[in-house]
C-alpha positions as CSV (number, residue, x, y, z in Angstrom):
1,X,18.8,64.4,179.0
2,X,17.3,68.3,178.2
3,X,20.1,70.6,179.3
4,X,17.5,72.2,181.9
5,X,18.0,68.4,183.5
6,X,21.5,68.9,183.7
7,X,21.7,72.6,184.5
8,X,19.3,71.2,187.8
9,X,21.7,68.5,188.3
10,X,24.9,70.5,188.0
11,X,22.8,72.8,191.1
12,X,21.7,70.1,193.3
13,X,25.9,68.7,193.1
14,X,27.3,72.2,194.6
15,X,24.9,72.7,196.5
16,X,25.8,69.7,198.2
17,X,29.3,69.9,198.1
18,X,29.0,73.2,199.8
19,X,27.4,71.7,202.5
20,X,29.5,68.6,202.9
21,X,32.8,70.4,201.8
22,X,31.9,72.7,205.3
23,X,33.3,68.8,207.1
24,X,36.4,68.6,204.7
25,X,37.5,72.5,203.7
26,X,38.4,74.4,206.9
27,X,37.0,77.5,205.7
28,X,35.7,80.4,208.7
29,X,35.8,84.7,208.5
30,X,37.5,85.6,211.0
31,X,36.4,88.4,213.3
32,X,37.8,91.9,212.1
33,X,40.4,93.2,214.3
34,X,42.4,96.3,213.9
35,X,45.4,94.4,212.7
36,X,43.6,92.7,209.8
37,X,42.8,94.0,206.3
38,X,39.5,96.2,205.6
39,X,36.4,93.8,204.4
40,X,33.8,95.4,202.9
41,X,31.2,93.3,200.2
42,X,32.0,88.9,201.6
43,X,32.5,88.1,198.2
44,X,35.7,88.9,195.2
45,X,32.6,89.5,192.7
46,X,29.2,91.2,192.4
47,X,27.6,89.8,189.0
48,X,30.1,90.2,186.7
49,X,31.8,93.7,187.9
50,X,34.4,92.7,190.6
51,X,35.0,94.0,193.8
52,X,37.9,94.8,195.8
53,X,38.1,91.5,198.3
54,X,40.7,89.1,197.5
55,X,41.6,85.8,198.9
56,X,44.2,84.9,201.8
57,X,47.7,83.6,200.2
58,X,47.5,80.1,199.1
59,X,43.7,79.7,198.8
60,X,41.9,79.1,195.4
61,X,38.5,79.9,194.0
62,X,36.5,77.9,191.6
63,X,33.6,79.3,190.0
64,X,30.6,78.0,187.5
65,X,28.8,80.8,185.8
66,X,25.7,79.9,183.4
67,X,23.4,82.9,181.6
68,X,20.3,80.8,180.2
69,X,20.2,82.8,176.4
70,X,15.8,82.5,175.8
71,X,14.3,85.2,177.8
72,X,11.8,85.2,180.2
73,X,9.1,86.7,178.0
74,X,9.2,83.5,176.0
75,X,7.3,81.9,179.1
76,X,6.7,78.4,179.6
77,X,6.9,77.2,176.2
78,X,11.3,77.3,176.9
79,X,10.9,77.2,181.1
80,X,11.5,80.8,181.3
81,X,14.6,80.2,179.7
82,X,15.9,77.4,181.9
83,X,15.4,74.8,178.4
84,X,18.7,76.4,177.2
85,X,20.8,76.8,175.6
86,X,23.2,78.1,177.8
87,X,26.4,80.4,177.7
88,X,28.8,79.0,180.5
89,X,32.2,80.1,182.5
90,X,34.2,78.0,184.3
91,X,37.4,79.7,186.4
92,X,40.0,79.1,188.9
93,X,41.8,81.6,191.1
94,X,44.6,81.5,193.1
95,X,46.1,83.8,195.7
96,X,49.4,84.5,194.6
97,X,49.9,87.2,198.3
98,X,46.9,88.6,200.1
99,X,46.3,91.4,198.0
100,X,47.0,89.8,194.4
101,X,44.7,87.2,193.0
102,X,45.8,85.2,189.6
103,X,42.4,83.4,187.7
104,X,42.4,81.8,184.5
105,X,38.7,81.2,183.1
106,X,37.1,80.2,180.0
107,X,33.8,81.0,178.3
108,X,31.8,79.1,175.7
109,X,31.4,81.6,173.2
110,X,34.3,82.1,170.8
111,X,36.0,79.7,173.2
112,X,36.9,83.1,175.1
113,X,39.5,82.0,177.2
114,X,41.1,84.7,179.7
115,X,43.7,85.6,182.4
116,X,43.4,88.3,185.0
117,X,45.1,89.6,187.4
118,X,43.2,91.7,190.7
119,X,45.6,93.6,193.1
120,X,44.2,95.3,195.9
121,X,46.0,98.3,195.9
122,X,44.8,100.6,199.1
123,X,42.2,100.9,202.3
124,X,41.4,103.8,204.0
125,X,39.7,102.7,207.5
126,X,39.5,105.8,209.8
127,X,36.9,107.5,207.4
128,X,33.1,108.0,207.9
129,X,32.8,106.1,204.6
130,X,35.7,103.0,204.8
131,X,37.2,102.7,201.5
132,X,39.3,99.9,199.7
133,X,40.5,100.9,195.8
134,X,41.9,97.8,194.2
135,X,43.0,97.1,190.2
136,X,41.9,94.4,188.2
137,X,43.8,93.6,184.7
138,X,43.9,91.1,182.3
139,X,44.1,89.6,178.5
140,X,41.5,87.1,176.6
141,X,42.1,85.1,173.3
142,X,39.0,84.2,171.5
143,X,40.1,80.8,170.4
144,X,37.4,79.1,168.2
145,X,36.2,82.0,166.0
146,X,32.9,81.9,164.0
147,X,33.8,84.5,161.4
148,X,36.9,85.7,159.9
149,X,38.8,88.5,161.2
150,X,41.0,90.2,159.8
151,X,44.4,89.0,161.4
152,X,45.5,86.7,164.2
153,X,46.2,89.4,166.3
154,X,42.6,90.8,166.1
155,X,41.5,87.4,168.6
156,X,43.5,88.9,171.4
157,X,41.5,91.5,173.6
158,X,43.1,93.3,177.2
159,X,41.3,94.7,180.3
160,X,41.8,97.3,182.6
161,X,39.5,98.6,185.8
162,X,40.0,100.6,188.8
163,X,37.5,99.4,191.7
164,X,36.1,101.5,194.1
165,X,34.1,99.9,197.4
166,X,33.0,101.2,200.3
167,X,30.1,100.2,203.3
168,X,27.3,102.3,204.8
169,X,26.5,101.2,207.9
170,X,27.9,98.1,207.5
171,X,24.9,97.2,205.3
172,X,24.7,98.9,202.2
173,X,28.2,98.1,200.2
174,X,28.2,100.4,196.7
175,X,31.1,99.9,194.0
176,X,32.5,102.4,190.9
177,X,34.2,100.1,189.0
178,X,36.0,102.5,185.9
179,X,37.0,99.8,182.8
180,X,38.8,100.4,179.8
181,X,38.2,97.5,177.0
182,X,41.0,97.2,174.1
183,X,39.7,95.3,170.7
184,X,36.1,95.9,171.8
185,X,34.8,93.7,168.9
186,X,36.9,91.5,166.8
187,X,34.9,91.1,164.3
188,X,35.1,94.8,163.1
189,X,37.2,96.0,160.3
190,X,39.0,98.9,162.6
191,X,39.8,98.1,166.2
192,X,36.9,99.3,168.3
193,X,37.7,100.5,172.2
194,X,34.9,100.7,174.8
195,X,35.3,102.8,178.2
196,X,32.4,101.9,180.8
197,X,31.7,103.3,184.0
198,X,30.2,100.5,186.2
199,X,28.5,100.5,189.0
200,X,27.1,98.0,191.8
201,X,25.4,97.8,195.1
202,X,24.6,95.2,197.5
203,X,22.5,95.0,200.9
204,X,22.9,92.2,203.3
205,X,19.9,91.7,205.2
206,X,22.0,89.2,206.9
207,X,25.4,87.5,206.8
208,X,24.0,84.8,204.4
209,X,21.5,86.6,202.4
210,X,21.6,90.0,200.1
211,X,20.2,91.6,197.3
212,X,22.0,92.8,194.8
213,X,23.1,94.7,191.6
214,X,24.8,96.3,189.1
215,X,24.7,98.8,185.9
216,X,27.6,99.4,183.5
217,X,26.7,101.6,181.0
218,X,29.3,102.4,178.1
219,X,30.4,106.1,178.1
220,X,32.6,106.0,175.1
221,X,33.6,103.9,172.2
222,X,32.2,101.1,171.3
223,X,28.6,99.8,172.8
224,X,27.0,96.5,171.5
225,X,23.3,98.0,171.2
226,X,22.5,98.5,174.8
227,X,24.3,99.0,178.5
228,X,24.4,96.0,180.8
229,X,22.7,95.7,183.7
230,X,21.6,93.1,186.2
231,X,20.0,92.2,189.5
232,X,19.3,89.4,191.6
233,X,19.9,87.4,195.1
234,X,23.5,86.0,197.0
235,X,23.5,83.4,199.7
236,X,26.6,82.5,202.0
237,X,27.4,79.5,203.1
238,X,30.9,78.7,204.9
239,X,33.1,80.1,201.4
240,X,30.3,79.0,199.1
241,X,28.1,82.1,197.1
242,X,25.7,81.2,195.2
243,X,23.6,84.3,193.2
244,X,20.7,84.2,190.9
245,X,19.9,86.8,188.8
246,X,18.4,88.2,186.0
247,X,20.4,90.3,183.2
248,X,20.5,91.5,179.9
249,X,23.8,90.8,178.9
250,X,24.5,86.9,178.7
251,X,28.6,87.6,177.9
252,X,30.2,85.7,180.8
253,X,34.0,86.8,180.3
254,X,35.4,90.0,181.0
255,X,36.7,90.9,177.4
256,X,32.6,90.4,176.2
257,X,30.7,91.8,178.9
258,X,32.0,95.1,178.8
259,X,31.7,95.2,175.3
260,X,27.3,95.6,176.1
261,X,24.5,93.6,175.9
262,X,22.4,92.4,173.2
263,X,18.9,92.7,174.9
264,X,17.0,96.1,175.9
265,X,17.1,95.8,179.9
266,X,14.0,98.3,180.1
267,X,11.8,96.5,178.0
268,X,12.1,93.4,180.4
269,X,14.0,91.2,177.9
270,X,15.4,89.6,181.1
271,X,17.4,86.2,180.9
272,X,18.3,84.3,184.0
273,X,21.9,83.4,185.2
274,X,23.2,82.2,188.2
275,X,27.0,82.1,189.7
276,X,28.3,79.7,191.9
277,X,31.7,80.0,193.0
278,X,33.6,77.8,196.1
279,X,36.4,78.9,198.0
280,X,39.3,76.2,198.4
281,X,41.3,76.1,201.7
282,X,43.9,73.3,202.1
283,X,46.1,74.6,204.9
């Protein structure tokens, strides 16, 4: 079966489940009320930059992440990249409190396996512009290298961001997301550091469908050719998001994403990705 098959198959099964899972998995928003916490973008991720929303204590969240590696511009002859191959995440997170969110995920290339940690940290909601700040951590290992390196240690990389959200008119959500990137690229003699300033927005047109995007350009350190950037489509259904975008960048994990993409964004070398992630309720 061509991996396009599959890729269609694996779409057509969560899709699915989201729908039936709406009869199993009690899942429902609840209407904001001054006693409840701030809720700006509906979902814990744009594309790849994260947002400040977490998960209520005890929940989990799994998520599927493909980013189809041909480009668009190769046309038919590869399906506009959908004929593969593929770089792929899979994750689960768990909500530790209401604020703090554990997630352990792993990426296909260099068998990037990584563990985060996202705290939301404060929310400001008697402001013209409501505000939540949150903090998201972490550390990957790159488990099956292709190249040597020059010590053990060098397959270890660490994570830090500072997130930033707030909502016009309860429409427009916009994102700073600050990152810092220890042991930007293992494969370097010296360690390399990367500090990127990302940025996202979103507009819901309705509770089930937005637009959205995102641009994280490196502003020091190390930068793998070119600044990510990405933009695409989210629908909603009962604690299911599914995007589809188009990107530059087809790193999946945090640790090689905001090390920067490999593909000039402005010259429409474009691949497609989607993310599907499902949020697990059992009490």
């Amino acid at each position: 079966m061509k991996s396009h098959s599959i890729i269609a198959v694996t779409l057509l099964f969560f899709i699915a489940l989201s729908i039936q899972g709406n009869a199993q998995i009690s899942w429902k928003k609840q209407e904001a009320v001054d006693n409840l916490p701030l809720q700006l973008f509906h979902s814990p991720q744009a594309i790849n930059l994260p947002t400040v929303e977490t998960l209520q204590q005890g929940d989990f969240e799994f998520e599927i992440s493909h980013r189809f590696l041909p480009s668009i511009k190769d046309g038919s002859k590869d399906l506009y990249g959908f004929d593969g191959p593929v770089n792929m995440r899979i994750a689960l997170g768990c909500a530790v409190t209401d604020d703090l969110v554990l997630t352990l995920g792993r990426s296909n290339v260099d068998d990037n396996l990584d563990f985060k940690g996202k705290y939301r940290l404060l929310q400001f909601k008697e402001t013209f512009l409501p505000m939540l700040v949150g903090l998201q951590f972490g550390i990957a290992k790159n488990t099956q290298i292709l190249k040597p390196i020059a010590s053990s240690g060098r397959a270890y990389q660490y994570f830090g961001q500072i997130i930033f959200n707030t909502m016009v008119n309860k429409k427009l959500g916009l994102g700073l997301v600050p990152s810092y990137l220890y042991n930007s690229n293992i494969y370097r003699s010296d360690v390399q550091n990367s500090f990127t300033l990302g940025m996202n927005a979103q507009y819901y047109f309705t509770n089930m469908f937005s637009v959205l995007a995102e641009f994280n350009p490196t502003v020091n350190g190390y930068l793998n050719r070119f600044n990510s950037a990405a933009f695409g489509i989210e629908l909603e259904t009962g604690g299911h998001f599914f995007k589809i975008i188009l990107t530059n960048n087809v790193k999946l994990n945090p640790t090689q994403f905001l090390s920067g993409a490999d593909k000039d964004f402005g010259s429409g070398e474009w691949r497609l990705g989607f993310n599907i992630t499902r949020l697990l309720k059992f009490l």
